[in-house]
N, C-alpha and C positions, 0 to 999 in steps of 0.2 A: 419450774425452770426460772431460775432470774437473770435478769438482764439489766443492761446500764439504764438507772433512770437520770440522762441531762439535764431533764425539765424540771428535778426539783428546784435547781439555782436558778432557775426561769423564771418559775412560779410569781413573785410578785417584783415590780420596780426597787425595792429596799434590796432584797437576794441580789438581783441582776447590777446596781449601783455595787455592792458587796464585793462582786467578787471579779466586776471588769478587770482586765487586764491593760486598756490602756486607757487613758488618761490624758484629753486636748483641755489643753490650758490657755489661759491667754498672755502668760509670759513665754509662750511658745510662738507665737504669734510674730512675724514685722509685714508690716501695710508699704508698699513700693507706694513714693509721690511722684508725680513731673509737676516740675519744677521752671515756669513758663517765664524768662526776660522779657518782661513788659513794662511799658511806661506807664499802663495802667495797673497797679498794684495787687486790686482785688480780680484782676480778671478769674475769669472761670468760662476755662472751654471744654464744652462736654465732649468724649470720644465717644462717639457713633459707636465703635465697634465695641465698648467697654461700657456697656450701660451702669451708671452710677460710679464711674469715673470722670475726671476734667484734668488738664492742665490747669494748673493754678499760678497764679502771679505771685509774687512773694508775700504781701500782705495773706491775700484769702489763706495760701499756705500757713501760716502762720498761727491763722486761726483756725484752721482744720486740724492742726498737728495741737493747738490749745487740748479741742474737745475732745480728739482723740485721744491725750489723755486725760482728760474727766472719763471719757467712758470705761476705760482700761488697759487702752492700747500701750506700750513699753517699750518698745520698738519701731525703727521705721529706717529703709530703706532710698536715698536720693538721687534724679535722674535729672537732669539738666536740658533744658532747650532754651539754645542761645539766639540774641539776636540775629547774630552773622558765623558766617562756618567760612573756614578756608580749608583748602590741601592739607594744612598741618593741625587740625583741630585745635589753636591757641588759646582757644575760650577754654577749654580743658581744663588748661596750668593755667593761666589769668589770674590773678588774686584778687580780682574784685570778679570772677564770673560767676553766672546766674547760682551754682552752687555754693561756692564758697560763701556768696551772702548769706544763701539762704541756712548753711550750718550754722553762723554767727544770730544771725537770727532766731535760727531754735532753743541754741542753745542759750541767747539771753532771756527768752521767753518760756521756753520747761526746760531749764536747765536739768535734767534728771531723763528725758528723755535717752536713749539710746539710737545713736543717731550715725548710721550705716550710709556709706556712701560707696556708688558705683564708678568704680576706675576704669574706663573706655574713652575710646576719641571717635566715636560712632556715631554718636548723636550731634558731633563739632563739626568733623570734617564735612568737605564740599561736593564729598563724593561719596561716604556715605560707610566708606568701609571702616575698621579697628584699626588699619595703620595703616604707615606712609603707606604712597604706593610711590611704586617707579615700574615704569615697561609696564603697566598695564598691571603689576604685580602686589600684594600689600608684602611690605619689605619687615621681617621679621627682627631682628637686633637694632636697628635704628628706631625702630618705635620703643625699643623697651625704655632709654632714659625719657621720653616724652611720657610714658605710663607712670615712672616714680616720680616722676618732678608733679602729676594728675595729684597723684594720691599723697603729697609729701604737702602741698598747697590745702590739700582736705583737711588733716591732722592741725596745720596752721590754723586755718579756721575752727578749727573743735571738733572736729569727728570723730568720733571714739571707736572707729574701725574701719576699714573702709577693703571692698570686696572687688577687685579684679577681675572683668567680665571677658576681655577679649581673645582670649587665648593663645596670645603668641608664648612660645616656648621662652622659659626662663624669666618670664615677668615679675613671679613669686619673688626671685632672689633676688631682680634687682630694683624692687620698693622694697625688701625689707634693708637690705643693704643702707640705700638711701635714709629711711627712718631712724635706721637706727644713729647713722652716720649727724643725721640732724636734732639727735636727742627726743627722739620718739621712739624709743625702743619697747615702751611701754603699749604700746597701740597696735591690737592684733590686727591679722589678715585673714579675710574670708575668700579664701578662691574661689571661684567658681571653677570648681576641679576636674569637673566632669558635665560638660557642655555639647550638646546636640546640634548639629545644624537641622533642625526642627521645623516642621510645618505649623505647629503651634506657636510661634514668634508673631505672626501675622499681627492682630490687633497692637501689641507694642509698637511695633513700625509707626500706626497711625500715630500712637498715642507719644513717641520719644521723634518722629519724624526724624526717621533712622535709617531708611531704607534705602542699600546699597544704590547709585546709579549705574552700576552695571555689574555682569557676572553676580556672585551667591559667594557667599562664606563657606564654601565646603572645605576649603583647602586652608584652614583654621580649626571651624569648629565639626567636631565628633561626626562620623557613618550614624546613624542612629541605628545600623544593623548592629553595630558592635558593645560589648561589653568588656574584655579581655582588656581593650587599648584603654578603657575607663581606668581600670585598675593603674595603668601604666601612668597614664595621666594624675592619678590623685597620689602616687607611690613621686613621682618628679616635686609636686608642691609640695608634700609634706617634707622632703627631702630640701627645699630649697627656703623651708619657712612659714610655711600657711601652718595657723593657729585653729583653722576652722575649713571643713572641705563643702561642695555643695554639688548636688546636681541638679542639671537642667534639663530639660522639665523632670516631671515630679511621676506625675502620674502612669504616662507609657513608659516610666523605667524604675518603677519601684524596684527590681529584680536589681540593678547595679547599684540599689540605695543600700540593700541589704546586702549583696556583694560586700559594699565600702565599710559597713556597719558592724560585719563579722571580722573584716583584718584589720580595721581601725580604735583605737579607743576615743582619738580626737571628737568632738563634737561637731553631724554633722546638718547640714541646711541642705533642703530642700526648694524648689522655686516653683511654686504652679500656677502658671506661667498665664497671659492674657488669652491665648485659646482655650488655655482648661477653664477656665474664670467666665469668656464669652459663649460657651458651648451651655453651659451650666445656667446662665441666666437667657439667654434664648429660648432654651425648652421652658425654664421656670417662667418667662413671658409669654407663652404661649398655654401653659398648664397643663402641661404633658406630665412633668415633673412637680416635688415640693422641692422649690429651691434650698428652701434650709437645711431640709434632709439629706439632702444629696451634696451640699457645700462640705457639711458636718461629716456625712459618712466616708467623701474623697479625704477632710483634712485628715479623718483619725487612721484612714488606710495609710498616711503617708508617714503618720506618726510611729505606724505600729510596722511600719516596715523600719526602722531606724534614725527616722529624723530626730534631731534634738529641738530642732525650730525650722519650721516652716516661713515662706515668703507667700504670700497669697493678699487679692485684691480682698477678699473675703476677711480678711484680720477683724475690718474694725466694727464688721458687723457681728463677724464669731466671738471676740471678745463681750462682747454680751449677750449673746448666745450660750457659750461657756460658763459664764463670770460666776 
């Protein structure tokens, strides 16, 4: 009687490298920075909740974004913490705010760098949400010119893409609109197409000092019961101009990655996110888990469900892990 033998492709490490199916790269890879307005340059503040994370001042930055790529990193993702925040998050669009330096900066320093920036007024405003609010409300079409003027200010400074976080309706259309209007027609868009109002956001908060002063983002971002309205959502941006879809988080929604993966052919991004990232080195601090093993085996679940590229605090360790 014969039967299927699996375990010959098993057999040794040479077979098993042979005949994988999927394959983490480290140009797969972008590493999220914050990006701290300080008068001290090199500052470095570590996030509690993100072990082997800091805010960094724009010097340390600078140097971090160096080594990272000597190691191999390729990408990288930019988050702002301004001095001052008001109602209208003005550090945003600023053309001297903590971001926009800090793209000028990269890219006189690794010019070759790939240098992703996040368009929100979440981390500026004074209260904490993605847009105006009025009544107690975040007001949906009035933020959208303050979201393209974010991301029309990025591109000015050199960013060679920049990604859309906050999810008011029609955002897509109107930075690309603007871009284009400004002769940056050339500079895609990364939505963030498919966004959860997530328990896993937590550690960010600390880390982007982000967090709402009142009420929750639900009445923006995604049910995390739902999948269906995902579709809905990433079918609006592509419709309206996104060059690249994403979702958020990574890991409790691989099912709406590969959803997006089988009706899209665009290229898409994944984000695993500062709880997947804290959860993960907790137990690995503790020695419950091997961290590496378990970093590795979530990146390449995320790979192998449809991602084109992955956002993970892990990049710049995986990139030579990988390499």
């Amino acid at each position: 009687m014969s039967f299927f033998r699996g375990r010959r492709l098993r057999r040794t490490e040479s077979l098993r490298n042979l005949v994988r199916e999927t394959e983490l790269r480290p140009q797969d890879l972008i590493h999220p920075f914050f990006v701290l307005e300080d008068d001290d340059l090199q500052t470095r503040k570590p996030i509690a909740s993100m072990p082997g994370q800091s805010q960094l001042g724009l010097g340390a930055l600078v140097d971090d974004v160096h080594r990272a790529w000597d190691q191999g990193l390729r990408a990288l993702m930019l988050f702002g913490i301004p001095k001052h925040k008001d109602e209208r998050g003005s550090q945003a669009y600023a053309r001297e705010g903590i971001v926009q330096q800090a793209v000028t900066r990269i890219k006189e320093t690794v010019p070759e760098m790939l240098v992703i920036t996040d368009v929100c007024l979440c981390e500026y405003t004074s209260h904490g949400h993605c847009g105006l609010i009025a009544e107690g409300m975040v007001q949906n079409d009035p933020t959208l010119e303050l979201l393209a003027q974010t991301a029309l200010s990025h591109v000015q400074a050199g960013a060679d893409m920049v990604a859309p976080s906050d999810m008011m309706d029609g955002r897509v259309q109107a930075i690309r609109q603007t871009l284009d209007a400004e002769g940056f027609c050339d500079r895609p868009i990364m939505s963030y197409a498919v966004k959860y109002a997530s328990a896993f956001y937590g550690p960010f908060r600390e880390a982007a000092q982000s967090a709402p002063s009142f009420g929750d983002r639900k009445t923006y971002q995604m049910d995390p019961a739902n999948a269906l309205e995902g579709l809905r959502e990433a079918e609006a941006d592509v419709q309206e101009g996104a060059d690249m879809l994403m979702v958020k988080p990574a890991l409790p929604y691989l099912d709406v990655l590969r959803r997006l993966r089988e009706r899209y052919d665009l290229p898409l991004a994944a984000y695993h996110v500062s709880g997947e990232y804290a959860l993960i080195k907790a137990a690995g601090e503790k020695g419950w888990i091997d961290e590496r093993q378990v970093a590795l085996e979530s990146l390449t679940s995320i790979k192998r469900a449809g991602a084109t590229c992955i956002l993970t605090y892990f990049a710049r360790e995986a990139v030579e892990w990988v390499g």
